[in-house]
C-alpha positions in Angstrom: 0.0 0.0 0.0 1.2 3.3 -0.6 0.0 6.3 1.3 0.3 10.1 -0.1 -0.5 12.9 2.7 -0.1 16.8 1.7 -1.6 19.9 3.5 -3.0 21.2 -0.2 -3.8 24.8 1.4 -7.4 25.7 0.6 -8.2 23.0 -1.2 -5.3 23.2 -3.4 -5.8 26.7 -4.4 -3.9 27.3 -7.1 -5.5 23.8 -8.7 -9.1 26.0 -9.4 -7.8 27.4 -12.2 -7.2 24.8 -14.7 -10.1 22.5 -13.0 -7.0 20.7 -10.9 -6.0 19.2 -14.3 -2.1 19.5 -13.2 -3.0 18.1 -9.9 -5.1 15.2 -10.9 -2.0 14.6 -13.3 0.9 14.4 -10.1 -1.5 12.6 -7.7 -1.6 9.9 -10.8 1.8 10.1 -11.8 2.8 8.3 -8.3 -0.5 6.0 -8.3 -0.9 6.2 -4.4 -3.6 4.0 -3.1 -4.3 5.9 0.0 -4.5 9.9 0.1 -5.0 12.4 3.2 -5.5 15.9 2.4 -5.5 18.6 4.5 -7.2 21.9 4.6 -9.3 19.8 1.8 -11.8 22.7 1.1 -12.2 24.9 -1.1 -12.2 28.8 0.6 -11.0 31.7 -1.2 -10.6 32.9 -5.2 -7.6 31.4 -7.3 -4.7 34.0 -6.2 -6.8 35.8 -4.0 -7.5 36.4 0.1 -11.4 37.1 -1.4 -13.4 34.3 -0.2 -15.9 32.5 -2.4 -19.2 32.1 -2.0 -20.5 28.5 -0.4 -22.2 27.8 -3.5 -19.7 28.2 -5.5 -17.2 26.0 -3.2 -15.8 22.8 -5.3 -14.6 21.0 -2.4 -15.6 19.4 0.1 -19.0 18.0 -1.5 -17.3 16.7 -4.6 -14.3 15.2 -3.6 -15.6 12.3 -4.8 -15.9 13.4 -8.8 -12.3 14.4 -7.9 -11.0 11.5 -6.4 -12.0 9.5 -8.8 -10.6 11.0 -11.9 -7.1 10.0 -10.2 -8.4 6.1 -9.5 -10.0 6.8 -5.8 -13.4 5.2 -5.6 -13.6 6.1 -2.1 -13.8 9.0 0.3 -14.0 10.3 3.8 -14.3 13.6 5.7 -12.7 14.1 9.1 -14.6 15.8 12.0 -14.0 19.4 11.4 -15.6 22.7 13.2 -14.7 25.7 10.8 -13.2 25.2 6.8 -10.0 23.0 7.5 -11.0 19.8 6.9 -8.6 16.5 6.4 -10.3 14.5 3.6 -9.0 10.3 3.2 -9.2 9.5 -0.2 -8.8 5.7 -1.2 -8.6 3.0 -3.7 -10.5 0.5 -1.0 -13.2 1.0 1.2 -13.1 3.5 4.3 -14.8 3.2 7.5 -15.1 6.0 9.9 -14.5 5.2 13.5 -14.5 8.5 15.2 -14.5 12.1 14.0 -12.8 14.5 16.7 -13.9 18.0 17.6 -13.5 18.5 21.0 -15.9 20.0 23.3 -16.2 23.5 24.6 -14.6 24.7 26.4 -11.6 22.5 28.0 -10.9 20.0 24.7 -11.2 21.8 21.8 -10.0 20.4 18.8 -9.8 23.4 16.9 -9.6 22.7 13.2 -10.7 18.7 13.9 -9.6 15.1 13.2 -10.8 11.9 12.2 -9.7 8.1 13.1 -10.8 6.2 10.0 -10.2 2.6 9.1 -9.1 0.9 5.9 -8.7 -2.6 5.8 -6.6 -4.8 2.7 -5.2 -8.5 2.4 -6.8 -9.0 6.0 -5.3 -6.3 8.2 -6.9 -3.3 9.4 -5.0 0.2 9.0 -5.7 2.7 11.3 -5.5 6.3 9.9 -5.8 9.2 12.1 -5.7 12.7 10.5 -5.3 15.5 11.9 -4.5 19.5 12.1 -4.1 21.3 15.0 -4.3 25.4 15.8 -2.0 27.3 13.8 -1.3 30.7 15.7 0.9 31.8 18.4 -1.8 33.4 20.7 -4.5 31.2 22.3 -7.8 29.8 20.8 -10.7 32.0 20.6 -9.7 35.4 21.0 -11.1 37.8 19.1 -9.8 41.1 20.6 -6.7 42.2 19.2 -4.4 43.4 22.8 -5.9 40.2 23.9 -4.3 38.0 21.0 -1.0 40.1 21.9 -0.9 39.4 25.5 -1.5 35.8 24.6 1.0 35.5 22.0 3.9 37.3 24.8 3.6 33.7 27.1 2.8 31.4 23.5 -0.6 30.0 24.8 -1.0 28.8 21.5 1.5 26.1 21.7 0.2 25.2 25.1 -3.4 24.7 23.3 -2.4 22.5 20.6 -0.7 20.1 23.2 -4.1 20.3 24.8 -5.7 19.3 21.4 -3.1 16.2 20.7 -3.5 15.2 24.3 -7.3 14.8 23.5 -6.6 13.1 20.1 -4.3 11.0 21.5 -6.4 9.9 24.2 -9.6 9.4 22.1 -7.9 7.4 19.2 -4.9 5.2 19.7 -4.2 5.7 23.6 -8.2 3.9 23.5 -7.2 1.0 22.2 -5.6 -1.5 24.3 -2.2 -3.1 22.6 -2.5 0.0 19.9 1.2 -0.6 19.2 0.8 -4.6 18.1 -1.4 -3.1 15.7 -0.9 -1.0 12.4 -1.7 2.6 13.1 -0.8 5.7 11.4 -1.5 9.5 12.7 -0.5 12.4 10.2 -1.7 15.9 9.9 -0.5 19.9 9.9 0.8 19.8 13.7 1.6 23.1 13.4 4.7 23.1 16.1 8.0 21.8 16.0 9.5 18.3 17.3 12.3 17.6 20.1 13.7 15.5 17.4 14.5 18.2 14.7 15.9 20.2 17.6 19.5 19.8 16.9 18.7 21.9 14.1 16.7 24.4 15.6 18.8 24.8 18.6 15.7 25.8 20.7 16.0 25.9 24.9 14.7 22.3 26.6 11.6 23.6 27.7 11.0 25.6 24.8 6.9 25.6 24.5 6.9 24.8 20.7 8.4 21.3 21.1 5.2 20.9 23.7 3.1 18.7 21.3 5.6 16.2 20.0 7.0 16.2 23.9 3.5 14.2 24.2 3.7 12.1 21.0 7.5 11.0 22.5 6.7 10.5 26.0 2.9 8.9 26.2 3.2 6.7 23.3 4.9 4.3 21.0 4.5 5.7 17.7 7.3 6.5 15.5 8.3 9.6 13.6 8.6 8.0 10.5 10.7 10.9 8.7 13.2 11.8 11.7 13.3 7.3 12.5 14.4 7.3 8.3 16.9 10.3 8.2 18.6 10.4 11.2 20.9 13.5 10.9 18.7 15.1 8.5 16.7 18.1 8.8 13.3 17.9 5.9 11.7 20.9 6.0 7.8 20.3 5.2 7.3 24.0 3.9 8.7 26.7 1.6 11.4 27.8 4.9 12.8 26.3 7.6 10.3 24.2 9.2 9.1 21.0 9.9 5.6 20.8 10.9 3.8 18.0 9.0 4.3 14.9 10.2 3.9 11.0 9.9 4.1 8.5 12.6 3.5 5.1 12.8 3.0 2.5 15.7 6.0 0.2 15.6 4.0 -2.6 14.1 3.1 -0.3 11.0 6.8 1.1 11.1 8.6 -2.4 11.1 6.1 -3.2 7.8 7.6 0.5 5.8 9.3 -0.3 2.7 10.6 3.5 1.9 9.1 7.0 3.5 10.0 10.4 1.7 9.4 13.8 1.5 8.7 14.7 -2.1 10.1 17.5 -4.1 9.6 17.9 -7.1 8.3 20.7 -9.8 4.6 20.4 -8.5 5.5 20.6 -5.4 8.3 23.3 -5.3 6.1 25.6 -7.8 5.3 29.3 -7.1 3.3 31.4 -8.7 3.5 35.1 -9.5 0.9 37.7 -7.7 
């Protein structure tokens, strides 16, 4: 089986304009059977920050029409609560097990996740997608000295470890001998990871290594990119920064053939404003 995941930003954006012909055509060229997209919704205007009317929003509702045109018969939404969605597209069937969005006001999940199951050959693969809160100040704050304050102590990396604590908890820390089993959790995490830190040089108790802290220390999954490049620093976006990951229980990592981060034109590409 091989799985594809890519944060696609706005439901791959800058694919609207030529009906995500170019995309259809990469996502075929390396014929993945499984795909998890995040932010898997369409939001704003090709090249713009002008948001597009619901009606006239490709994505979600018809992933399916575009799944299919690169071989994905089937198709699943995560639990989301605003327009972030991750969205499991696959070549076999999907069963949803649990979508996650928290519950005011102590375990928000604030973008979502989903725990999905696909099963092949006679095993069961766990999936669990996810993307946790992107900014530096604290959830829910609207007013802007408020968001400052906020931002001064980082309570926005002290509320994503809250979210991956709850995702945690709810998906593969639920299940009883998780790591015999074959699990995967991937997603935007938004934060930065204790193993990368040689690179980053950031103090021990540096807040932003908060989430990954959790990952390491209350369970057995694996990073699969730092486990495969020791040494290595992969940046996941245009700068410095790591902060899409993969992880797999050790069952699933011992079964791994190859893991990469892909570059290529696709990719890589920019576009002019």
């Amino acid at each position: 089986m091989r799985l594809l995941y890519w944060n696609i930003q706005n439901g791959m954006w800058s694919g609207q304009g030529d009906n995500y012909d170019k995309f259809v055509e990469w996502v075929r060229a390396y014929d993945p059977d499984v795909c998890v997209w995040c932010e898997a919704q369409s939001i704003y205007k090709t090249g713009t920050a002008d948001k597009m009317d619901v009606a006239d929003r490709y994505l979600v509702g018809n992933w399916g029409e575009l799944a299919a045109r690169y071989g994905h018969k089937y198709w699943y939404v995560g639990g989301h609560r605003d327009n972030y969605p991750q969205v499991i597209t696959s070549k076999y069937p999907i069963e949803n097990v649990a979508r996650l969005i928290g519950a005011v006001p102590d375990s928000i999940v604030s973008h979502g996740a989903g725990w999905a199951q696909i099963r092949k050959n006679g095993h069961t693969l766990n999936i669990v997608s996810l993307h946790t809160w992107p900014q530096v100040y604290g959830f829910g704050l609207t007013d802007k000295q408020e968001r400052k304050a906020s931002a001064a102590v980082r309570e926005g990396d002290k509320f994503r470890r809250t979210e991956i604590e709850y995702v945690c908890s709810h998906t593969i820390g639920s299940v009883p001998g998780a790591e015999k089993q074959l699990w995967m959790m991937m997603g935007d995490f938004n934060s930065r990871s204790r193993a990368d830190n040689w690179y980053y040089g950031y103090p021990e108790n540096d807040t932003r290594l908060l989430v990954h802290n959790h990952i390491l220390d209350h369970t057995d999954l694996k990073d699969i990119i730092a486990e495969r490049y020791p040494g290595s620093f992969i940046s996941s976006t245009y700068g410095n920064a790591r902060i899409d990951y993969m992880y797999a229980s050790p069952s699933m990592y011992a079964r791994i053939v190859n893991a990469l981060t892909v570059m290529d034109k696709w990719t890589t590409a920019t576009q002019s404003p």
